[in-house]
N, C-alpha and C positions, 0 to 999 in steps of 0.2 A: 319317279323315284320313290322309291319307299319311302315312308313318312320317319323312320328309325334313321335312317340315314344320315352323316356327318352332310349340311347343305352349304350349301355359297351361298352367300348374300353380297349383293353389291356395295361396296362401300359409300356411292353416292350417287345424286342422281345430274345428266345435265342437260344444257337446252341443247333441243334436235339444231337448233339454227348454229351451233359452235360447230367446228371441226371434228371429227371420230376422235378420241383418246382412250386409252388405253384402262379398261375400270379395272382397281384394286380389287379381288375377292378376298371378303374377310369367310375363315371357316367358322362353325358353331355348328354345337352338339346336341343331339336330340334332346330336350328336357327330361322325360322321362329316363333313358339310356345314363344321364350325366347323374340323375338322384340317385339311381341304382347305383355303379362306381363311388358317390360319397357315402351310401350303405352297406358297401360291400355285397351289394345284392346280384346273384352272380347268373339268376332264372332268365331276366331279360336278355342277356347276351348268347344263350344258348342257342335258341330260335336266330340267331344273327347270322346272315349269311355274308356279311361282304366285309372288308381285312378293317382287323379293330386298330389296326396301326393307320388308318384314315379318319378315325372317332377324333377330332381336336375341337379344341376350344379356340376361342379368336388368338390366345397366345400360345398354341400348338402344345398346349399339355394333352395328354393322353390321359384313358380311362386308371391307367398307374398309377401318374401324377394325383388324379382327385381324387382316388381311394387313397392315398400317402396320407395327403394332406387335409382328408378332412378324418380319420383314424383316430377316435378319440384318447385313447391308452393302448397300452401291450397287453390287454386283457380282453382285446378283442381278436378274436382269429382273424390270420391270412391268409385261410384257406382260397379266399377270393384271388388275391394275390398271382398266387401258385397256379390255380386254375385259370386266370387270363393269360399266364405265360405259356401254359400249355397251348393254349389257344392261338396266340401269335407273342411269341419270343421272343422276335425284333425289339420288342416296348421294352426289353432290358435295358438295351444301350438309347434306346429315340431320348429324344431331346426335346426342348418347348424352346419359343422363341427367344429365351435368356440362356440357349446350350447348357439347362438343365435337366440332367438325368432323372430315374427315379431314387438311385442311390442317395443325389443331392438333396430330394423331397426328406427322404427316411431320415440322414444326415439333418438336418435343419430340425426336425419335429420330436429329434431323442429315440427315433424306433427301431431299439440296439436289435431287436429281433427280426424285424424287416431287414435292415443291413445285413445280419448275418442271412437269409435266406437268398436276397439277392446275390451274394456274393457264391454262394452255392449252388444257385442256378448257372451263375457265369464260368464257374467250374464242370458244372456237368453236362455243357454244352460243346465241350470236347473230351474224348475219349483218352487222348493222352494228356497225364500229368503233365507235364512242363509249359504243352498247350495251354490247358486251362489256369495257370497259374500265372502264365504270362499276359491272358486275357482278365483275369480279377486285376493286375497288377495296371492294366491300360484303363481298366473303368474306375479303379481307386484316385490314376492321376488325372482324369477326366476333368476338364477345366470347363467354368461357365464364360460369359461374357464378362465375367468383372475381374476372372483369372480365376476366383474359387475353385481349391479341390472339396472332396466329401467331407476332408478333415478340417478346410476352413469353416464350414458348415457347421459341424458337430463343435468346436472350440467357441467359436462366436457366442453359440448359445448354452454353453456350458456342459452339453453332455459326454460326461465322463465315460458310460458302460460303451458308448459308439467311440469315442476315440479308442478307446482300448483293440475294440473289436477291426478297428480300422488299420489299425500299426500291427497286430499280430499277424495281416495277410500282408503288409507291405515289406519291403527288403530293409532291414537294421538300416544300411549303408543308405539308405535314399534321403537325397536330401527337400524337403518341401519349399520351394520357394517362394516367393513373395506374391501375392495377388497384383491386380492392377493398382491398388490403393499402397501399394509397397509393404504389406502386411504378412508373415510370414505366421503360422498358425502357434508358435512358440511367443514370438508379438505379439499374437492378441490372446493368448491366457496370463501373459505376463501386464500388459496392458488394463486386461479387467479383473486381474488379481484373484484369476481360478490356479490358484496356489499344487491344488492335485493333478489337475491336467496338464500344467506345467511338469510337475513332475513326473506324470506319464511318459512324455515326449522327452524329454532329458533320460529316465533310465531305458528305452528305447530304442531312441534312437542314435547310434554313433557319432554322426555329424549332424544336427540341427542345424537350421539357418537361424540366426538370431535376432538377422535387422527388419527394422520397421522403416516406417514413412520419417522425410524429415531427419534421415541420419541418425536416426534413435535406435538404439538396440532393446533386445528385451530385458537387460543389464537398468538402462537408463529407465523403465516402465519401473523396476522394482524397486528403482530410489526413489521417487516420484512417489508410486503410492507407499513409502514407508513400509513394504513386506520384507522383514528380515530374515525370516525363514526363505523366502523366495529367492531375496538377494544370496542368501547364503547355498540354496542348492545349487544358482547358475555359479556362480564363483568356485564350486565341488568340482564342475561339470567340463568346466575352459577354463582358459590360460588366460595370464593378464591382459595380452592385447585389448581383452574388452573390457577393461577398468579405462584404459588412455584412446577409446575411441573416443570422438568428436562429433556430437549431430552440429545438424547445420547453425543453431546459433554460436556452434565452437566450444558448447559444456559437454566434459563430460558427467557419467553418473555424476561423481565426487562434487561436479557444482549442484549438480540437481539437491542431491544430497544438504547439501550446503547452506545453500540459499533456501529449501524448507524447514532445514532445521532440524532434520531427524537424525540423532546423535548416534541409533544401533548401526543405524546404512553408513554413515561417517567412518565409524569405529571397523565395522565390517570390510569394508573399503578398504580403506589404511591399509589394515593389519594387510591383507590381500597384494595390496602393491600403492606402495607410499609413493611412487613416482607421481600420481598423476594427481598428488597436491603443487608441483612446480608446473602444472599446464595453464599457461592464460587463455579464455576466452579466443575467437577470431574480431570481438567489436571491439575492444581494448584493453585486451591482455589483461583482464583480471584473475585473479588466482582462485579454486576457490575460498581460503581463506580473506580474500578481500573481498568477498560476496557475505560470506556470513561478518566480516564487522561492517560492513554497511548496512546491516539489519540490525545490529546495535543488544539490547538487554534480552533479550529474546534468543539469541543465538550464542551466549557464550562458553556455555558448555562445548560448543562445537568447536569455538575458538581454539578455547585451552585442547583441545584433543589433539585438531590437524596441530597447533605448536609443539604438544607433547610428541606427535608422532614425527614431525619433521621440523624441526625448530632451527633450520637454516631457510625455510620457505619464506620467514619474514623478512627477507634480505632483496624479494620480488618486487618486482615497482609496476605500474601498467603504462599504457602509452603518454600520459601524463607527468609521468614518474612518480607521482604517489604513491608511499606504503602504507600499509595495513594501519599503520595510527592514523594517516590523512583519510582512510575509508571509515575509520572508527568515529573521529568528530563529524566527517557528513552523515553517519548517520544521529545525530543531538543525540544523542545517550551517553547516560555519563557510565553508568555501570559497566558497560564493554568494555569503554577506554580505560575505567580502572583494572580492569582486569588484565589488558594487556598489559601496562604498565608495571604491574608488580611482577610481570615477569621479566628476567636478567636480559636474555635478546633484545630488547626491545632498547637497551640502553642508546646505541649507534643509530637509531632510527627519530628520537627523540625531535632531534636537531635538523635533519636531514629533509633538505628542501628538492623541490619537485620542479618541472621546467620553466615554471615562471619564479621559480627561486622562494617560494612560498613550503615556512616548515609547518608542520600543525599547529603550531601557536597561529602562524597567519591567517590559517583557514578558521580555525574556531574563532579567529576576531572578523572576518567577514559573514561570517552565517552566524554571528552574535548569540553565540552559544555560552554559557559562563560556566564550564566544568572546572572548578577549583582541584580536581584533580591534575591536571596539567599544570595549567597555571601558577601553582605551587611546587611543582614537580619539581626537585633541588636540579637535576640536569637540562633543565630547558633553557635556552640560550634566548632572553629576554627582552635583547635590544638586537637580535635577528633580523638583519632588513634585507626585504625583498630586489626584486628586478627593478622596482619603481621606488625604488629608496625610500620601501615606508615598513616603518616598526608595526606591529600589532595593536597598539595603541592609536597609531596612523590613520590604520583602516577604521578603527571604532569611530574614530573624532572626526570622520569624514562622512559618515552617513550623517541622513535628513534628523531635522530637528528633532520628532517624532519618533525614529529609531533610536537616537543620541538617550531622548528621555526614558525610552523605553529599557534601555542599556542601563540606564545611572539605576532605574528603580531596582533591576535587578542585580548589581551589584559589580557588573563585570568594568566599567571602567574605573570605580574603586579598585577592584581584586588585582586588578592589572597595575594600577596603578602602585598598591600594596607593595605586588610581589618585583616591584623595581625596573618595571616597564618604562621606556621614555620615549620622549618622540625624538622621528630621526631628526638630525640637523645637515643632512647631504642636501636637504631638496631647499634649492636656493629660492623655490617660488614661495616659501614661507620664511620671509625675514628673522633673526634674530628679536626683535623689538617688536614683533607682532605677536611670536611667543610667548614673552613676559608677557605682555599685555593681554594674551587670551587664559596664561597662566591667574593674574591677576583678579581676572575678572569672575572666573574661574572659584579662587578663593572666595572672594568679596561673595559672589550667590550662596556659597557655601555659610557667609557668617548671616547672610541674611535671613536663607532660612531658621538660624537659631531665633534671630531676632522677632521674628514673625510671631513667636510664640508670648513673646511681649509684649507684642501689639494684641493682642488678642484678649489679653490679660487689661488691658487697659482701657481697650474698646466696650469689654464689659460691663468695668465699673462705670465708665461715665454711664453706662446705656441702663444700669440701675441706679443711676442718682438721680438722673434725670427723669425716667418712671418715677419712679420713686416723690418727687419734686413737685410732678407735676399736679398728684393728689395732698399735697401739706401747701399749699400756695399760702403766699405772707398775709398775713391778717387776719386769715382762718375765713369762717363761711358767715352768712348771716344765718340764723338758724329757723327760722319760720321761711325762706326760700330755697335755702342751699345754694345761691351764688355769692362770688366771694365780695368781701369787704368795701377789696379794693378794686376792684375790677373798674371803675371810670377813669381811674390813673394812667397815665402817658408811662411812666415807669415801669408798671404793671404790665401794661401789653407787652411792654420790650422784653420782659421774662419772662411770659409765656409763649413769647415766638423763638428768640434764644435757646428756651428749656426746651419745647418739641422740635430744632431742627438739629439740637444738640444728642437727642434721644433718637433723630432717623439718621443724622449721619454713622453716629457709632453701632446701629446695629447694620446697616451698611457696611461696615468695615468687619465684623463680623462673616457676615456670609462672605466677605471679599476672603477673609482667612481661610474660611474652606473649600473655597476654591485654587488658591494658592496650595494646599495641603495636595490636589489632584494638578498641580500642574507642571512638565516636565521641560516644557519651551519657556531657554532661559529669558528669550525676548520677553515673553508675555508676565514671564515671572517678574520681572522687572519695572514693567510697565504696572502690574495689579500693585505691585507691592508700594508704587511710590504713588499709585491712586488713596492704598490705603493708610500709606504714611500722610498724605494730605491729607485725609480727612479724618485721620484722626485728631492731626493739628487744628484742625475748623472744629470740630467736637468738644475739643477741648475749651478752644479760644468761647466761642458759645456758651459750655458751663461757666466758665469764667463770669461773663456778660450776666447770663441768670442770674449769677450768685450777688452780682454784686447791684443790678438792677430792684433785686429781692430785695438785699440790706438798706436799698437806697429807700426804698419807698415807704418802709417799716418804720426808720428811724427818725428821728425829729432832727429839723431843721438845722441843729448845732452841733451835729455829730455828723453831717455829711461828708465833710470834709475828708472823713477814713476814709469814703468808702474811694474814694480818689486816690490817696494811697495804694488802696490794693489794684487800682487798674493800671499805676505806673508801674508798682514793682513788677507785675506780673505783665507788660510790656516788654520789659529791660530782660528779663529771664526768656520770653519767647524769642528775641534778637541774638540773644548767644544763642540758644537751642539750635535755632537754625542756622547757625554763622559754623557750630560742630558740624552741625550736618550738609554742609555744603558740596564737599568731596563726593558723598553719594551720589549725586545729580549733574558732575561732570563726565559720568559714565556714558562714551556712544552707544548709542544700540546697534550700529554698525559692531561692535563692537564684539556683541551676543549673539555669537555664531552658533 
């Protein structure tokens, strides 16, 4: 066989000792021959004597195919082209092994000038009109293995001057339909936001196909990517139907719309057909107005629109039964919720509890959200109790300790409590007399921590007297050693041991303050605070001992007698002290829930 020749090659090899089977031939093209076709070099093929429609590649593209595809720009002639068709003409309609033509090559690479030739050859290859019209018309719907026509080709990749040239030979009425991928070629300009080709195919064609993959129309593409001119010609183009279609997650546009946030597609929509603000979801009948308040500060302009354009839509619940205010506190932003709020609909919704009998007051005290816009809100029904007979305040005083503190710092079981919030009295597993008593105790942390700030104040001073004390020692220094006087005295040691445990317990009590300042578990607050009321008491008692240890040791023998004095009185004043403060420390910690 001629060495030019399209050869076989076996696709494998096997042992003699197997069985006969049947070998694969892969085809391949002459190298030389194949360089030629991607140079358009048309001298090699002259001298060729045997059919160019046998020249394939292993994936049965033809010498067509590699001059398409390797055709750097339209500033190269194809006259090659032209003169292989003369040659063998079949290679118009032949295929390669993905039932791709050459039309599909030209289509795919932008070569509006190729297109338009080929299509002229498939004309001139019958003598009557109608003929050849109806043959351009079979190789334009010409489908590959994935369903691609020429024109899914030329859309995919943007080329404008081939789709044009594509629809001018195809019939107004025809409609293109969807490839294998469900893509209709009006879906995928509308998809990659080639805004012109879009509009190609709309002034066009009469009936376009619209849907894509996934129940998505080219409608739903153009909310998605925010194209408001886009959105705006298909909505020129058709009728509402395709404002209230539904792809498979059950949104239409208007959610898409929605839930991004883009306020022209919203506005466009609406005005277009306001119906398809009352469509819920298929996973729980969300509207899209309860898509964008659960996006919260971010989405309100969208808010106020769909309410401006349909302001009985806030009337919708989802399968939950939640409205539009229960979507607005899940999502923590307080700016939405005020937003809704100032407007007049929204009054009947306030109030209005959902299947487990939870109104928005319940929900923002379970997601411990503290929007003093509700909360405040003069129409909110305050003592509202749920399916499980619990107020708002309920659900707060029932979370972990850690939640509890984290709630008090930020204000929300104040606020709550404020705005006239109580706890229910229906749920008999909470005694009357366990309420005082968490009421109570309640208060009492409340005055403690005022107190704390007195102890602090106290703990200071001893802890600079003591400093302070502990450099002035009684009797002064000897001044050729610098130890002091008295230092071999019994007296003496007992105020220096007094004066520095009286200066580490109280700065002890100290840092005990500031940890108390960070702490939100009343247990724990309770337990530091009466570590630090003890030792401030022992701090104290200490300077005491110092001072009076000090005076003893200084003063002569006939004046001791005071300093006796001052350890009764100041006995008799530490016995009441603690005799007031006794009530404190009958407090359970069971107690400090």
């Amino acid at each position: 066989m001629d060495s030019s020749n399209s050869q076989d090659v076996p696709a494998g090899t096997r042992n003699f000792d197997d069985p006969p089977a049947q070998t694969e031939i892969i085809s391949c093209m002459d190298p030389n021959l194949l360089r030629a076709a991607a140079e358009g070099n048309i001298n090699p093929f002259n001298g060729y004597d045997q059919p160019l429609d046998l020249l394939l590649t292993p994936n049965k593209n033809t010498v067509l195919h590699i001059y398409i595809s390797a055709r750097a720009n339209a500033a190269n002639s194809f006259e090659f082209m032209c003169e292989i068709l003369q040659k063998c003409p079949s290679l118009l309609d032949q295929a390669n092994i993905r039932d791709e033509t050459s039309l599909h090559f030209a289509a795919r690479y932008g070569h509006d000038d190729i297109v338009e030739a080929l299509i002229e050859h498939a004309e001139a290859q019958h003598d009557d009109l109608e003929r050849g019209a109806a043959a351009v018309r079979e190789m334009l719907r010409k489908m590959n293995t994935e369903k691609d026509t020429a024109l899914h080709e030329a859309v995919r990749y943007n080329h404008l001057n081939v789709v044009r040239r594509l629809l001018t030979k195809e019939d107004v009425d025809y409609c293109y339909l969807a490839n294998a991928a469900g893509e209709s070629p009006l879906y995928l300009a509308a998809e990659r936001g080639y805004g012109d080709i879009l509009s190609e195919i709309l002034e066009t064609c009469t009936s376009p196909e619209y849907n894509g993959p996934n129940g998505r129309t080219a409608l739903h593409e153009a909310a998605i990517n925010n194209d408001a001119e886009m959105t705006r010609r298909i909505l020129s183009k058709t009728n509402t139907d395709l404002t209230k279609k539904i792809d498979q997650q059950g949104w239409t546009p208007l959610h898409h719309a929605s839930h991004f946030g883009h306020l022209s597609i919203v506005n466009l929509l609406l005005d277009a057909d306001k119906s398809a603000a009352y469509i819920g979801d298929e996973d729980g009948k969300k509207t899209p107005l309860h898509i964008a308040a659960s996006k919260g500060d971010r989405h309100v302009e969208v808010m106020k629109s769909i309410v401006s354009h349909c302001p009985d839509c806030c009337e919708l619940v989802d399968v939950r039964g939640r409205n539009v205010l229960h979507f607005a506190v899940e999502s923590y932003r307080s700016k939405g919720l005020r937003a809704l709020l100032q407007n007049s609909f929204m009054s009947n919704l306030i109030n209005q509890k959902d299947n487990e009998g939870s109104t928005p007051l319940h929900l923002l005290a379970a997601l411990r959200f503290n929007c003093q816009t509700l909360i405040r809100h003069p129409l909110v029904d305050m003592k509202a109790i749920n399916k499980e007979n619990l107020t708002a305040l309920d659900i707060v005083l029932a979370t972990t300790d850690n939640v509890k503190a984290l709630l008090t710092r930020r204000g929300t079981i104040i606020n709550l409590r404020k705005a006239g919030c109580k706890r229910s009295r229906r749920d008999k597993i909470i005694p009357e007399d366990d309420l005082q008593r968490m009421e109570r105790v309640e208060g009492m942390i409340s005055e403690l921590k005022k107190a704390k700030d007195s102890h602090l104040i106290v703990a200071t001073l001893i802890a600079t007297v003591t400093f302070a004390a502990g450099f002035t020692v009684p009797g002064g220094y000897i001044s050729d050693k610098g130890t002091a006087v008295l230092s071999q005295k019994a007296a003496f040691q007992v105020f220096l041991l007094s004066d520095g445990f009286a200066l580490v317990l109280s700065t002890s009590v100290v840092l005990i303050q500031f940890m108390l300042a960070m702490q939100g578990n009343k247990r724990k607050f309770f337990r530091l605070f009466s570590w630090a009321s003890c030792l401030t008491i022992v701090a104290t008692i200490l300077m005491v001992v110092a001072f009076t240890t000090g005076t003893y040791v200084v003063l002569p023998s006939s004046y001791r007698n005071i300093t006796w004095i001052f350890v009764g009185s100041f006995l008799v004043s530490m016995l009441l002290i603690l005799r007031a403060s006794l009530p404190l420390y009958q407090i359970k910690t069971g107690d400090l829930r």
